[in-house]
N, C-alpha and C positions, 0 to 999 in steps of 0.2 A: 447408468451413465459411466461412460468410462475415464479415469481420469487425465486433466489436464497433465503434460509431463512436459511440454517444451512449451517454447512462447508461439513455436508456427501453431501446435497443437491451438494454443487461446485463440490466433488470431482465426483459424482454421472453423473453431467454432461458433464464433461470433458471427464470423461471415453466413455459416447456415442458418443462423436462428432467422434471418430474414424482416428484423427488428433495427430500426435506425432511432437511437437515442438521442436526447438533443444535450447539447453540451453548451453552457454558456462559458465564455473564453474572455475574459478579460486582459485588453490590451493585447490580440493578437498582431503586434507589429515588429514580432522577430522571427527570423526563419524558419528555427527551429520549427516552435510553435506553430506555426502555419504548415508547414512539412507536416507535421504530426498530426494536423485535423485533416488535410489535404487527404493523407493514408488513409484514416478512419473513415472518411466519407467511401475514398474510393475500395474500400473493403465490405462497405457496405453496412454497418452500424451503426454508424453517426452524422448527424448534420450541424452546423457550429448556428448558434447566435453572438456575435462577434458586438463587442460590446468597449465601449474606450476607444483609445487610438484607432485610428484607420489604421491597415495594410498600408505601406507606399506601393509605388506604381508597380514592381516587378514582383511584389508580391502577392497584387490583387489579380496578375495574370497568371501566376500559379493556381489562384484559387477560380479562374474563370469557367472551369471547364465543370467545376459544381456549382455553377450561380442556385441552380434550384433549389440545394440543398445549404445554403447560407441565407443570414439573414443578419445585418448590421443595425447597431443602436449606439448613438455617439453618446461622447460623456464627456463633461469638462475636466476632468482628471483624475486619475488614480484610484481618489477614495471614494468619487461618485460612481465611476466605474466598478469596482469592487462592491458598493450598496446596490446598485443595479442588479449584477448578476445574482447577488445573492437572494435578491425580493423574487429574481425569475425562479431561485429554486423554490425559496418558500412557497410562493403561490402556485407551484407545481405545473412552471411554463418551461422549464429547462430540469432536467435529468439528472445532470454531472455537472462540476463546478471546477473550472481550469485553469491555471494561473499562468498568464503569459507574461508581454513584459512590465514588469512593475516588482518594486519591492514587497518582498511575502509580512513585513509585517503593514501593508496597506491590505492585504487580504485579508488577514486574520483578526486585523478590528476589526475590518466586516462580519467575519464568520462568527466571530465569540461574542459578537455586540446582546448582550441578554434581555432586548425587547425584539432587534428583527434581525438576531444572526441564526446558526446553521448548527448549535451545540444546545438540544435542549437542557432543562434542570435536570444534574445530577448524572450526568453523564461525564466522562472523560476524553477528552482530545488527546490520540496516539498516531502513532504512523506506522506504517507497514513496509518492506522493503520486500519484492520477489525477485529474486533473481535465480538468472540460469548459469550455469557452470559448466567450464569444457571438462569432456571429459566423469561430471557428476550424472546421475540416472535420472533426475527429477529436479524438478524448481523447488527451489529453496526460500521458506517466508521467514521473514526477520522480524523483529520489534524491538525495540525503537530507538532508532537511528536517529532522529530528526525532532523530536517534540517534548517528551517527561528527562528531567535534567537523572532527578532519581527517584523514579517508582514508591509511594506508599506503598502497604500493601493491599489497599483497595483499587488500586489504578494499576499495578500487577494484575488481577484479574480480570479486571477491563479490557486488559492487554492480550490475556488469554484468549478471553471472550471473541475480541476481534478477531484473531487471528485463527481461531477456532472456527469461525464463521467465513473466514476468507478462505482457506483451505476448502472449506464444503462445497464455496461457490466453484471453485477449479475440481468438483468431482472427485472431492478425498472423501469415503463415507466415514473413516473412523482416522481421525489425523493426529498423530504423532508429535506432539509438540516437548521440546526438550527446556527446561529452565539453568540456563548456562551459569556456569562458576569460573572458578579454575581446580576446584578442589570436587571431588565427590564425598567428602564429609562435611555433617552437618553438626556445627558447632553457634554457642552462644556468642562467640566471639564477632560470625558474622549471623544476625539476626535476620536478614532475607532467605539466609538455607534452611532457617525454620520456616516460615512459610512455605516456601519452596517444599519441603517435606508433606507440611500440612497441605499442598495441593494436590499432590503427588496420591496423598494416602485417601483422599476425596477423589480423586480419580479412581483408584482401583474400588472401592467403596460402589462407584455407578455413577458419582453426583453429575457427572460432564455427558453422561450417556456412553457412546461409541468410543469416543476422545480416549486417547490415552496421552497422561501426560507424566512425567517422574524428571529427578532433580533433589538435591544439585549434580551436573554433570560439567564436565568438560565439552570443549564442542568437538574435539575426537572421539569421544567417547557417547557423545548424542548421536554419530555421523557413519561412525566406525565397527562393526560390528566387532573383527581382529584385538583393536584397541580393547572394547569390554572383554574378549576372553584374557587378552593378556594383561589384565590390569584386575582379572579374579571377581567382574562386578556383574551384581545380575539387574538386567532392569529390563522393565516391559516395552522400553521401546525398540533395544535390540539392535540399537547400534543404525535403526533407520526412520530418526527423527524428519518428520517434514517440514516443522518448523521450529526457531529459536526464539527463546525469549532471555534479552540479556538483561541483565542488575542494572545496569545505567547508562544513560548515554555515551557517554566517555568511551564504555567497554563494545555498545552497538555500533557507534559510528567509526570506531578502529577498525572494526572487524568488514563493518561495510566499503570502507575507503582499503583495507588491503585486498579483498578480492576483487573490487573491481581495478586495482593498479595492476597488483602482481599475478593473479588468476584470471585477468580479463574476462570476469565477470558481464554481462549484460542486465541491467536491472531496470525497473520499474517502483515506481512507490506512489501511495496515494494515503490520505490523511482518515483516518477514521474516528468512528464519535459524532460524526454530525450526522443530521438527517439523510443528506445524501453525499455520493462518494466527492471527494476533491484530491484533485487531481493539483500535487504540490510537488513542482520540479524545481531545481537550480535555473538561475538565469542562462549557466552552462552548458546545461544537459544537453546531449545533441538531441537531432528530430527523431531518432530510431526509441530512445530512450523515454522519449516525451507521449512517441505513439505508443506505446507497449505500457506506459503509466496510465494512459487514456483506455486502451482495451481493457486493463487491470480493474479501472473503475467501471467498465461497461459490463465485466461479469462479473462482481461486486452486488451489481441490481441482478443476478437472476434469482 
């Protein structure tokens, strides 16, 4: 299989598997969001169970043209709505889990509720970010932007894990994952570039299989091939990391918030750790953004 390299490519694929996943949507009663199941239906992948708020009127005639492919469940608010969708996943009536409009922390009671939420025992709640880049050769997966403030280092691996596994899904057989710094030495001073080392050396070891992973890097120097020769460093990714994993929030979501200002980035993100993919946008997000975080979860399941 060859791999995913742009987001027409994901959507390109999805569209031939000839597979329509069901997505429950809580609170589809903003454009965006409706924009974005509207795509997914008419691409061919997806049918919404729309659950919470109704659509208003101009928005249930956007959706008119897929009545077959919808199916609506009222809720009296918010957090009945977000218990809803999420029992449609448990009970494996719904596929993907999408948050429309409503505030993310009325999902994520839902989701991490530890008799009927969506995180089993012992697992970790991360996020993933993919994005495309003008002008870059390939989509680029991040972690985490959006959820772990600062990584243990058991929740570091989790991290890996994810992203290791979402990479596969987009047709990376041996994926390149870089553990960002600002420094390529590993000193006691900062304690995660010991790990970072320590994953690094279990990687070449076999422990990850295919995976290649090394660190601490820079992210020109995960990205840049030029940069490692001129900067004298050898490492097995080669300067063509496909994915990042940064030290903490702080340092993931700067880096996510400047290429999508200043590099006009296009991105996608969905939440991982739970049973099945959720689908966790900004109230902001536009609909191009919200559809391609929705595809993102529907090759997630292959």
């Amino acid at each position: 299989m060859q791999p995913v390299r742009t987001f027409s490519d994901l959507v390109s694929r999805l569209s031939s598997q000839g597979r329509r996943l069901r997505v429950a949507v809580i609170n589809a009663a903003d454009e965006s969001t409706v924009t974005a199941l509207c795509k997914a239906i008419d691409k061919g992948f997806a049918r919404g169970i729309l659950v919470g708020t109704q659509p208003n009127e101009a928005l249930k005639a956007c959706l008119s043209p897929y009545s077959e492919h919808i199916t609506y469940l009222p809720a009296a608010d918010e957090d009945e709505a977000a218990r809803m969708a999420v029992e449609l996943v448990r009970n494996e009536e719904a596929d993907i889990l999408m948050k429309g409009l409503l505030h993310t922390d009325n999902l994520l009671r839902a989701v991490l509720d530890k008799q009927h939420g969506l995180l089993p025992p012992g697992r970790v709640l991360s996020h993933i970010t993919v994005a495309e880049l003008p002008d870059f050769p390939r989509l680029l997966f991040i972690t985490d932007v959006a959820v772990i403030p600062q990584p243990t280092d058991e929740q570091r691996e989790w991290q890996v894990r994810y992203i290791d596994a979402l990479c596969r899904n987009f047709g990376i057989s041996a994926p390149r994952i870089g553990l960002v710094h600002f420094t390529e030495k590993v000193s006691p001073k900062f304690p995660l570039t010991l790990h970072y080392r320590a994953l690094a050396e279990a990687s070449a070891q076999g422990a990850w299989g295919a995976t290649i992973i090394d660190g601490p890097l820079d992210v020109r120097t995960c990205l840049d091939p030029e940069a490692l020769r001129a900067k004298g460093i050898r490492s097995p990714l080669r300067g063509y990391a496909d994915a990042l994993v940064f030290p903490d929030l702080e340092s993931g979501n700067s880096f996510y918030k400047t290429i999508t200002f200043f590099a006009h980035a296009t991105v996608a993100g969905i939440l991982q750790g739970t049973t099945a993919p959720v689908v966790l946008t900004s109230r902001g997000d536009d609909a191009r953004s919200k559809f391609l975080s929705l595809a993102t979860a529907a090759i997630s399941l292959n």
